[in-house]
Backbone bond lengths (Angstrom), bond angles and torsions (degrees), N, CA, C in turn:
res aa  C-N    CA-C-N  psi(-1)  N-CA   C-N-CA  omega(-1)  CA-C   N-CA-C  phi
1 X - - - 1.446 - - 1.532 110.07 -
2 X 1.477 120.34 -32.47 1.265 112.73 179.43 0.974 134.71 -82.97
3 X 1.394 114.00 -7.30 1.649 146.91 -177.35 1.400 95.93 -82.46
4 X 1.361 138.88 -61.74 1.560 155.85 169.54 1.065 82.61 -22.83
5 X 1.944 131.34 -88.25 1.096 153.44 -128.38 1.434 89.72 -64.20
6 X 1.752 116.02 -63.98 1.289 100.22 -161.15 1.465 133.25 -89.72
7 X 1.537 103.87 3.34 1.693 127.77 142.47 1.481 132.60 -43.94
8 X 1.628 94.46 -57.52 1.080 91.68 -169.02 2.341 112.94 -86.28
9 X 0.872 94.54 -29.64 1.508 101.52 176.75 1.267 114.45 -52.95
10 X 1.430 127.50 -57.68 0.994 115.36 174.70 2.230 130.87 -66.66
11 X 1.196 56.96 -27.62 1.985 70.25 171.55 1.327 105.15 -75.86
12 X 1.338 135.00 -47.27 1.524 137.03 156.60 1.776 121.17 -17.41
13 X 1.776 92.56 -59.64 1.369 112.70 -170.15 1.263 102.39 -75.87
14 X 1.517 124.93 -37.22 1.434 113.70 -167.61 2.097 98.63 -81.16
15 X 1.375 126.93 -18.10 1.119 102.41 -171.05 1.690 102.08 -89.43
16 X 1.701 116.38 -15.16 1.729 116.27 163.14 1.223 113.56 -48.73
17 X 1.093 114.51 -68.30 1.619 131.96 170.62 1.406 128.13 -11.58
18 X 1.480 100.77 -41.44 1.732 120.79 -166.66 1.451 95.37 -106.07
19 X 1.652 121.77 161.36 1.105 122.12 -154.12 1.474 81.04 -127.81
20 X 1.395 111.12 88.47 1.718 130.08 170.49 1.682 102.50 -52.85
21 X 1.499 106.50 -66.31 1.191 97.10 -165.51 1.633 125.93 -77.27
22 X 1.156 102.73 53.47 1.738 106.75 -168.70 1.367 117.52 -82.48
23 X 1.010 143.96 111.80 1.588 126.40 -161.08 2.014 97.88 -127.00
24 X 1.451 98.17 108.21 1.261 111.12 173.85 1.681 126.37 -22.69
25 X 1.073 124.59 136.60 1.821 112.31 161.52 1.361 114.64 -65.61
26 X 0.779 134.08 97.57 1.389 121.78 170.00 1.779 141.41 -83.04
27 X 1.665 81.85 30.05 1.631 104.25 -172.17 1.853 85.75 -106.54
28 X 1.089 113.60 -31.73 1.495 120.53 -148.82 2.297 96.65 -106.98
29 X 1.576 71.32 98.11 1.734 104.51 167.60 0.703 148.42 -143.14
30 X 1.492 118.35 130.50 1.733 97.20 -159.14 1.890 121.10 -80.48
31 X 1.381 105.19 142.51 1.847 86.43 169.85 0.858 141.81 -25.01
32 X 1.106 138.93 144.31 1.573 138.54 -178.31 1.578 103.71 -71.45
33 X 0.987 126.19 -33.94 1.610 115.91 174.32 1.908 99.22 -63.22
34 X 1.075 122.49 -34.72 1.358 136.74 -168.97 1.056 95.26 -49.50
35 X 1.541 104.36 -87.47 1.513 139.28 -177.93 1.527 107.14 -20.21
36 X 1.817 116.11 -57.26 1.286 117.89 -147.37 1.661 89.41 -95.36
37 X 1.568 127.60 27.68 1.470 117.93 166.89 1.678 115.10 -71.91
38 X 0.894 135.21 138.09 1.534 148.08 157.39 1.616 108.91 -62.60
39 X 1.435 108.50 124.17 1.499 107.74 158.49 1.336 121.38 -47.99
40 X 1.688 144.86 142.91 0.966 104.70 -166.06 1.495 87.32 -117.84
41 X 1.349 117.63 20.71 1.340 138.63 160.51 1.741 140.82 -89.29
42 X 1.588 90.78 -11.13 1.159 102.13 177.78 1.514 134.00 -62.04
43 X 1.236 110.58 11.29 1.584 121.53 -174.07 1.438 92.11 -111.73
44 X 1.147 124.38 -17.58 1.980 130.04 -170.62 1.600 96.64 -91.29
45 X 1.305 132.78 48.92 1.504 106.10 169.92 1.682 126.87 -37.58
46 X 1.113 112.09 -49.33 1.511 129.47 -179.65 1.677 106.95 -57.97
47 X 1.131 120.40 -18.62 1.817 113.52 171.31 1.848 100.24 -87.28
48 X 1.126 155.60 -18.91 1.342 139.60 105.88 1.713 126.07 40.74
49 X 1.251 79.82 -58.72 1.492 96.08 178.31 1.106 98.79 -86.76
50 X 1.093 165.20 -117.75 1.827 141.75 179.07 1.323 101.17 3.89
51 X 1.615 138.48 -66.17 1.459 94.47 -167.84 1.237 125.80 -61.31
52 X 1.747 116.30 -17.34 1.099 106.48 176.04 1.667 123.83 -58.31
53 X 0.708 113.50 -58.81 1.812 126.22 169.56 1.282 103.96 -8.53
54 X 1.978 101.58 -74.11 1.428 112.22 -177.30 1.521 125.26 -52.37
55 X 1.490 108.72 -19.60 1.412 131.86 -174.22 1.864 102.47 -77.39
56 X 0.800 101.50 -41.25 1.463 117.30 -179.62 1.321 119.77 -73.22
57 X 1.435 132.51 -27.22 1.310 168.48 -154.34 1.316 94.59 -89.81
58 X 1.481 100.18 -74.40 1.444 113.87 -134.34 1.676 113.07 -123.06
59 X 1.403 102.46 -3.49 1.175 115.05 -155.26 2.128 121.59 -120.46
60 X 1.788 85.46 -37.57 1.540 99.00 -174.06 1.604 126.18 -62.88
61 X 1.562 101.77 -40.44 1.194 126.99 171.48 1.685 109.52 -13.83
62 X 1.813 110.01 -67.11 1.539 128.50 164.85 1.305 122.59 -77.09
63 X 1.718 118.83 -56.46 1.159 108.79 172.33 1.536 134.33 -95.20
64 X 1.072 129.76 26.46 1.266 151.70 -176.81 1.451 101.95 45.69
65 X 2.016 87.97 -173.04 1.918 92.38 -159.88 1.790 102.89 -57.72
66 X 1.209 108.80 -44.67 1.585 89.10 -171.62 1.532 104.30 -123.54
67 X 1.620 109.29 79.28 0.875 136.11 174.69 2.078 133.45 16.85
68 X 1.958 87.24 48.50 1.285 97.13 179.66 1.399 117.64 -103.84
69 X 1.611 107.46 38.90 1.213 97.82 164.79 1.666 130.03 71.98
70 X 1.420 121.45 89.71 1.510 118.81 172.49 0.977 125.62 -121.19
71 X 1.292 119.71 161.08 1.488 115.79 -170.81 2.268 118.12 72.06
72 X 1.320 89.22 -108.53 1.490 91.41 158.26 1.215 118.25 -130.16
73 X 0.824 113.53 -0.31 1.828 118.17 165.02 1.550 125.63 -46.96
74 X 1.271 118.03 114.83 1.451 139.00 178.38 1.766 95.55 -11.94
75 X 0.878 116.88 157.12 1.957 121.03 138.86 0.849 112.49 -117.67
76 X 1.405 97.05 111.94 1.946 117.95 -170.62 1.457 114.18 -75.71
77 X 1.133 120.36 8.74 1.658 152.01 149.59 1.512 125.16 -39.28
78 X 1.376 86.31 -54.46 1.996 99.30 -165.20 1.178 98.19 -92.76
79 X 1.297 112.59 134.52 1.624 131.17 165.70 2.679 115.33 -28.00
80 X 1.055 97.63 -34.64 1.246 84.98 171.88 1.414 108.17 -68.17
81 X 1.053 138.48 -32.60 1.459 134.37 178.00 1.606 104.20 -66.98
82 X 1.982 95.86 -78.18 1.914 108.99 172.86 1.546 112.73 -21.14
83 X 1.235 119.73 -46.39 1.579 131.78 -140.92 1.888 98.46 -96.41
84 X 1.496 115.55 14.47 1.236 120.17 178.30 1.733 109.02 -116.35
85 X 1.515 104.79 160.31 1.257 108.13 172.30 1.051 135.84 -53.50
86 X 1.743 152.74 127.67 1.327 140.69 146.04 1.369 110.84 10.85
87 X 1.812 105.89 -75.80 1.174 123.57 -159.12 2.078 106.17 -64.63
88 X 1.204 93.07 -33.22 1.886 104.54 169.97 1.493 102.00 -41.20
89 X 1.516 106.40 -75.19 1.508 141.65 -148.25 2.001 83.60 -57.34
90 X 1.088 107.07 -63.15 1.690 118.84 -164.79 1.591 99.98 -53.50
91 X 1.646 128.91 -60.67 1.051 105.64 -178.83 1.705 127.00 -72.93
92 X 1.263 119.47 -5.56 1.329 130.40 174.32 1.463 107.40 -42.02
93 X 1.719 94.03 -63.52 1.652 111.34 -177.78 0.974 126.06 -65.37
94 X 1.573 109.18 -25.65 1.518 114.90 170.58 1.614 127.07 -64.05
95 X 1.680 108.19 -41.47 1.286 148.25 -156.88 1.938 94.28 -87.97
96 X 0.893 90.93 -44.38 1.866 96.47 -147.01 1.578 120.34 58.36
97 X 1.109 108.71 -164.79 1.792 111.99 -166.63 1.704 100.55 -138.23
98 X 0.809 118.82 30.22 2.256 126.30 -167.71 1.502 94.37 -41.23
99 X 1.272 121.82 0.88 1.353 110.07 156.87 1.390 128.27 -79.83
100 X 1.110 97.66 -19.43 1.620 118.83 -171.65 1.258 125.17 -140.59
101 X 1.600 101.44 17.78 1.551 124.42 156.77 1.206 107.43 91.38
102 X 1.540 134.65 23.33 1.590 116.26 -163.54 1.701 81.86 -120.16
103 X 1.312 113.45 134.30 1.459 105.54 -179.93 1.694 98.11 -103.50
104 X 1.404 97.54 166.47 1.325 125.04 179.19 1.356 116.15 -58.94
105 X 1.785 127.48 110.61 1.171 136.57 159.35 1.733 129.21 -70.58
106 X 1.059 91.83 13.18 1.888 97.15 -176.91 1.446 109.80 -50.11
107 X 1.586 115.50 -35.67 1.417 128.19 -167.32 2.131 98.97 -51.67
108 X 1.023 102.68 -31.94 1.502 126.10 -163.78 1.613 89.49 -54.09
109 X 1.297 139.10 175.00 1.378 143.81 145.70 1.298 118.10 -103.88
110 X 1.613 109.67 131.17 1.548 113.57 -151.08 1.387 120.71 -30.93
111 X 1.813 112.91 -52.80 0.912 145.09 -129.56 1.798 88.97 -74.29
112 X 1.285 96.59 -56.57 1.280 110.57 167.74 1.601 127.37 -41.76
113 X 1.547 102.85 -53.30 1.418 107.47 177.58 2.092 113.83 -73.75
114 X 1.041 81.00 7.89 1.640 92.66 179.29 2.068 97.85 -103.29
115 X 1.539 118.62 -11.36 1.265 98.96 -161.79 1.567 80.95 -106.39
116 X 1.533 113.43 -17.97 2.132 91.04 178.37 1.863 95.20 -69.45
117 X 1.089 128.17 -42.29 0.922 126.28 -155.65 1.959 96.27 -58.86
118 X 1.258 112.16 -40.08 1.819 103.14 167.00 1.389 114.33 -67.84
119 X 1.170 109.70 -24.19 1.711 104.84 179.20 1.626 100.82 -72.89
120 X 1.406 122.53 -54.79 1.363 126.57 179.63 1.666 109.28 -36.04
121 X 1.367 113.56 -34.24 1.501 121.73 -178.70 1.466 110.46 -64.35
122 X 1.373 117.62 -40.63 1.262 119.15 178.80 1.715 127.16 -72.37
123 X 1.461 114.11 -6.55 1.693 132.65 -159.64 1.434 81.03 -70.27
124 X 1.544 139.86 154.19 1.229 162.88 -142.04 1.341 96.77 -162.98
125 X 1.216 140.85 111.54 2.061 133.05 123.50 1.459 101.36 -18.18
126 X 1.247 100.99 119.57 1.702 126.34 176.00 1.413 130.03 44.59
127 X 1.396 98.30 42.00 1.739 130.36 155.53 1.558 98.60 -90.02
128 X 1.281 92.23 131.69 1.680 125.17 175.09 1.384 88.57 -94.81
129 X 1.378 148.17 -57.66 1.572 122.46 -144.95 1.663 88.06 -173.33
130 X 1.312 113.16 116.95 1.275 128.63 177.52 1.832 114.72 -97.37
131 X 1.366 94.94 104.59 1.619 82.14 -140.83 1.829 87.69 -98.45
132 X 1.164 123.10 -31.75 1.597 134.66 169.59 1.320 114.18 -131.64
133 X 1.591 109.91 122.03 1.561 115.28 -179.34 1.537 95.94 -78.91
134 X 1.342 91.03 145.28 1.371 103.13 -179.04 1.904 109.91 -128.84
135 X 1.186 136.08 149.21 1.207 132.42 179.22 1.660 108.49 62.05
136 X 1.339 96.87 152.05 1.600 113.97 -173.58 1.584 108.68 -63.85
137 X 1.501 106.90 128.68 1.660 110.45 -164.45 2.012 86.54 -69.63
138 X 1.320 133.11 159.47 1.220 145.18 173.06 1.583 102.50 -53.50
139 X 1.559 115.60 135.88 1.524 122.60 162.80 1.805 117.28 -52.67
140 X 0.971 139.72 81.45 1.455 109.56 164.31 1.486 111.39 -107.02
């Protein structure tokens, strides 16, 4: 019984936590010239860790520490987000969505907004706190 107890609670809390019911914009995309940009960081896994920082900064407020999303904020977790381009992910942050409350990161310096976008590579389904990226975030 106590094993149950301490199974099931935390698995409880971690699926409250995450913002299940998040349902994408699907007006809000970036150009295809956008889209088809290359990280130009993607060979640096280890700068990652800077986006995290910036992620932490600038970012948690909506999508929490390991980016599951609160309030109405995306969960940068689930494959409709994961399952997009670098070049997607980069102008998002650049752009924001003020339709849907995420304001515009342009203020950021690119270079930078190119290193959340490696940290974003590292966000895991049912990670509590991504504290060191580890392994090469995926090419897209």
């Amino acid at each position: 019984m106590k094993w149950a107890v301490l199974t099931f609670f935390p698995a409880a809390a971690l699926l409250l936590a995450q913002n299940v019911n998040y349902q994408p914009d699907t007006k809000w995309r970036a150009p295809e010239e956008a889209a088809a940009r290359k990280n130009p960081l993607a060979d640096k896994p280890e700068l990652a860790a800077g986006g995290r920082k910036l992620f932490k900064r600038n970012c948690v407020e909506c999508h929490g520490d390991s980016g599951q999303g609160l309030k109405k904020a995306a969960d940068l977790q689930l494959p409709v987000v994961q399952d997009q381009s670098d070049g997607a992910l980069h102008w998002k942050i650049t752009n924001g969505n003020p339709d849907r409350g995420m304001p515009s990161f342009s203020g950021i310096p690119e270079l930078q907004r190119w290193q959340i976008v490696l940290y974003l590579r590292t966000l895991k389904p049912g990670a509590t706190e991504n504290k060191s990226p580890a392994g090469e975030p995926p090419s897209r």
